[in-house]
N, C-alpha and C positions, 0 to 999 in steps of 0.2 A: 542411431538407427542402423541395423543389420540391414542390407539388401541383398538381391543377386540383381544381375545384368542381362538379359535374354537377348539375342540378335536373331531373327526372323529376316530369312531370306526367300525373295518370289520367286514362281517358280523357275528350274532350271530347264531350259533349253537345247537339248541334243548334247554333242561332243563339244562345241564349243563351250557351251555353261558348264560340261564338268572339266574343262581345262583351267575355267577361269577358278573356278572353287578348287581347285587342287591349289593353282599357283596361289590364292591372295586370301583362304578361310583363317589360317592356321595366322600371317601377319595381323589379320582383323579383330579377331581374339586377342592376341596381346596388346595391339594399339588403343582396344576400346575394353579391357580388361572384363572377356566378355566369359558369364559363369557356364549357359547354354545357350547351344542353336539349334535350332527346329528351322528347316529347311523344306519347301515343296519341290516334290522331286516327279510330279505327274509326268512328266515331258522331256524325261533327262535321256531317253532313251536316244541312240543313234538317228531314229526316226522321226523323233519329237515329239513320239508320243509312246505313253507309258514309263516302265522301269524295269531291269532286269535286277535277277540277284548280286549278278557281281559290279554293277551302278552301286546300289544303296551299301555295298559294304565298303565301296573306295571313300564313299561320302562318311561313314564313320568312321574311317579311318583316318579322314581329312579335317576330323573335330566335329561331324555332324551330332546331334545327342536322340533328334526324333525327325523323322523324315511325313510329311503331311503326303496328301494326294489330292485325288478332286475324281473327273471322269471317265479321266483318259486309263484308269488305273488298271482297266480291264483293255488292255490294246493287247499285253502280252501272257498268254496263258502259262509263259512258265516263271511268271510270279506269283501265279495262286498258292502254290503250297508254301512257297516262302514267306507270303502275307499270315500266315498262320501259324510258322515257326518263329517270326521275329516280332514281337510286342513292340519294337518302337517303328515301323512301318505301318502308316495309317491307313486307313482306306477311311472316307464317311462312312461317319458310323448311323447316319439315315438313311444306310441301304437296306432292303428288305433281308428278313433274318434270313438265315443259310449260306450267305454268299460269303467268301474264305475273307480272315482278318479281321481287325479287332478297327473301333472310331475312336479309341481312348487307350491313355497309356501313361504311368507314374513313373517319372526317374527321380532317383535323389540326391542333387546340387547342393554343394554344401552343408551335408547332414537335413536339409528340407524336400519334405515331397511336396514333386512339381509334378502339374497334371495337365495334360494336354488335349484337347480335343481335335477332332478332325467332322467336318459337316459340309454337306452342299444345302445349295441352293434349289430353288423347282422356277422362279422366274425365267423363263427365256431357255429353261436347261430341255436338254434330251429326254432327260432319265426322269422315270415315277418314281420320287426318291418320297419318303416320311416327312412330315410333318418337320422340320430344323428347330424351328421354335419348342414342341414338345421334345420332341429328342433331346434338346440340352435342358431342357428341366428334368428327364427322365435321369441324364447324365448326373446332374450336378445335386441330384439327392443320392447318386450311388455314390460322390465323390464328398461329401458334405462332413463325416466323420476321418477322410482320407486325408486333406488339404484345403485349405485358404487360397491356393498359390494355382491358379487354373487360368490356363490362355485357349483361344480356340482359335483355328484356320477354316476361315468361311470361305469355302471355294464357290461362288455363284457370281452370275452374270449384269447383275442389275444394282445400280449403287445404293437404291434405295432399300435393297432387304438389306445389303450386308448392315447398311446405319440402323437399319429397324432391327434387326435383332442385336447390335450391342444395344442399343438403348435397352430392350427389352429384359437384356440382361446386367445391365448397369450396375454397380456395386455387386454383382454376386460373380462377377469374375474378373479376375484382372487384366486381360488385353483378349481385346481379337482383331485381328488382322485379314485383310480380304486377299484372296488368289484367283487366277481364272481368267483375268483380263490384260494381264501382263505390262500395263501401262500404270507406272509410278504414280499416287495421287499426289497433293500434297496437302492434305487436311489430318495430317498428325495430331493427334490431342487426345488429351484425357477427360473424358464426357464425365457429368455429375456420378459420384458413387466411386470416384479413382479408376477405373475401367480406362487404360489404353487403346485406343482405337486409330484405326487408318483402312481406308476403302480398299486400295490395293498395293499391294508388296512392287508388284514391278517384276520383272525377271530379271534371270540370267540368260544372255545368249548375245546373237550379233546385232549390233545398235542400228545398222542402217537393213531392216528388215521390218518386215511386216509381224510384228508379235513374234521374233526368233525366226520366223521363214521368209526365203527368196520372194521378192517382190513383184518380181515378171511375172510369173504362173499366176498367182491370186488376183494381178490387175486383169490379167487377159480373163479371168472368169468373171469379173466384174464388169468386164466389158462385153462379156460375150454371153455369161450363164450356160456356159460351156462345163463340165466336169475335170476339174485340172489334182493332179498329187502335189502336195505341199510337199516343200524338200528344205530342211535343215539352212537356214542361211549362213555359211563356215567363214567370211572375210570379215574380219576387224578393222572397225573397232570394235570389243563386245565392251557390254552392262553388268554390273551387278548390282543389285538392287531390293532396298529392305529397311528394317527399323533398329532399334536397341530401344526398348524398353528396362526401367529400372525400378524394383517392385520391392516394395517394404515385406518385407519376409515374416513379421508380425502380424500385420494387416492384411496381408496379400495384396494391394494396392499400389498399382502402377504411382508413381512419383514425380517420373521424367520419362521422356518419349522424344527421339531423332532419328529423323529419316540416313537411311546408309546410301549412297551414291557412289560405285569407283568404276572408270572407265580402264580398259585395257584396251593398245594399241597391237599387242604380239600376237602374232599370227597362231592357231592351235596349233602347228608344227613344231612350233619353235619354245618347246617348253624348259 
């Protein structure tokens, strides 16, 4: 059996999440002899929210292969025209038509086309996003003549869509992975039809925070319902946090499926 090896990393978290992906992507790759990564990168921005162009080009530089998003991808306006020169920077592709960038996107891993999706959710979300469910049927009859070998990043809030639409999609794709909640599941497994699945990736960012952000300000709104600015949590230890999936390149059908876990203790300064 021919495979590749895919590592799916949650989303990343300000400066500290791309310190930790600088120092520890490129070892991970070769300890887990990994073919591609597709990376969410919604939150990588200094702020912790959004992404700038020169974020997602250190991340390909750092071994990324496809960068996912989710809501926040509209935080920084000057990554719309970027979203639109670069194909492997996703935005949901259930957003209404017009809006800059592309929900899908084909690279080719070991002489095979890989196909990626990119999707939100509408449970509990902000945004009037499409129909998720028709969208990837919409998708996967454009992609039907292109590849076997299709994974998707379900950015939504509620665990019960992310598991309903892989089932829904079961045997017609090989993994999807949830983003959005930033807490690690651990219901790794491959559901009837070979289809990889896991609720949520997890992030990258600093481990004693409230989802990557300082903990004071978001208690005291909890306490108060007061209006408070979230700010980057920057003291380690940070997360990193994600799966490797391993997909029969004939079948397209996830095989094996492990959760990724590595802790760092170094401070972003100190790279």
């Amino acid at each position: 059996m021919e495979s590749i090896r895919v590592m799916f990393i949650g989303d990343v978290v300000g400066e500290p999440g791309q310190a930790v992906v600088a120092r520890h992507l490129q070892a991970l790759k070769r300890k887990h002899a990994i073919d591609m990564v597709v990376l969410n990168g919604e939150n990588s921005s200094n702020q912790g929210r959004g992404i700038t162009p020169k974020i997602a080009q250190a991340f390909y530089d750092n071994g990324v292969d496809v960068i996912t998003t989710g809501n926040h991808i509209w935080f920084r306006r000057d990554i719309y025209p970027y979203l639109d020169e670069q194909p492997n920077l996703l935005r949901p592709a259930n957003f209404p038509a017009g809006v800059p960038g592309r929900g899908v996107t084909t690279v080719t891993i070991k002489g095979h086309t890989v196909a990626v999706i990119n999707l939100q959710g509408r449970v509990f979300m902000r945004e009037q996003v499409d129909c998720p469910l028709k969208a990837a049927d919409s998708l996967l009859a454009y992609l039907r003549d292109k590849t076997n070998i299709i994974f998707i990043d379900y950015h939504a809030e509620a665990t019960s869509e992310k598991v309903g639409l892989a089932y829904y999609l079961a045997g017609r794709i090989s993994g999807l992975v949830g983003t959005h909640t930033h807490v690690q599941t651990a219901d790794e497994r491959i559901i009837p039809g070979g289809t990889g699945y896991i609720t949520d990736l997890g992030m990258v960012g600093a481990l004693d925070s409230m989802l990557g952000m300082q903990k004071d300000t978001i208690l005291h709104h909890f306490l108060t319902q007061l209006p408070v600015k979230f700010t980057v949590e920057s003291k380690p230890p940070y997360v990193l946090s994600g799966v490797i999936m391993e997909v029969d390149t004939q079948t397209g059908k996830t095989v094996k499926i492990d959760r990724v876990r590595l802790i760092d203790e170094q401070p972003v300064d100190q790279a």
